[in-house]
N, C-alpha and C positions, 0 to 999 in steps of 0.2 A: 215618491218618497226618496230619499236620499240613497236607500241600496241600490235602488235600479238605475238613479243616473249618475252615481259616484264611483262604481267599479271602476276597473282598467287592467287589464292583465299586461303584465308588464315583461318582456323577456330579458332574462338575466342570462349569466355565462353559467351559471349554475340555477337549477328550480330551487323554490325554498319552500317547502311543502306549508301550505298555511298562509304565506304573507300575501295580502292584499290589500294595493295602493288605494288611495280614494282619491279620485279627481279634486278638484278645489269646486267644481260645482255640486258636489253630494256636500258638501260642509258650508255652505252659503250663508245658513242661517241658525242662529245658536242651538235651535232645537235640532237643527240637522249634525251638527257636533255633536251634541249632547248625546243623542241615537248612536254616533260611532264609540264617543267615548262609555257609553254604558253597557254597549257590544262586547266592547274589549275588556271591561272590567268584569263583565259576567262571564265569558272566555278563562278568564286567567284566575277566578276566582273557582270555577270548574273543577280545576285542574288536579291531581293529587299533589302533595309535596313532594319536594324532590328530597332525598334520602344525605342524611348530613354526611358529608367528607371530610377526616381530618386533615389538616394543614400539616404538610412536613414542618418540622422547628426548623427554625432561622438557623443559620451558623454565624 
């Protein structure tokens, strides 16, 4: 399946707690996109909302 052979831990100058690259061979095949991209919209559909900020007025 695509989880197991699309990983890569990738080092950054900073960790970024959560991000994970996919190889270009975990997305091969549209079904194997499709799996990331349903990943990530279950992910972020998860999530709570984030809390509205007002905008300072223009000057």
């Amino acid at each position: 399946m695509a989880f197991d052979r699309g990983l890569e831990e990738r080092p950054t100058v900073k960790p970024v707690k959560g991000l994970v690259y996919i190889l270009p061979e975990g997305f091969e095949s549209d079904s194997d996109l499709a799996y990331w991209v349903n990943t990530c919209v279950n992910f972020v559909e998860s999530l709570p909302p984030k809390p509205f900020k007002k905008r300072p007025a223009l000057k």
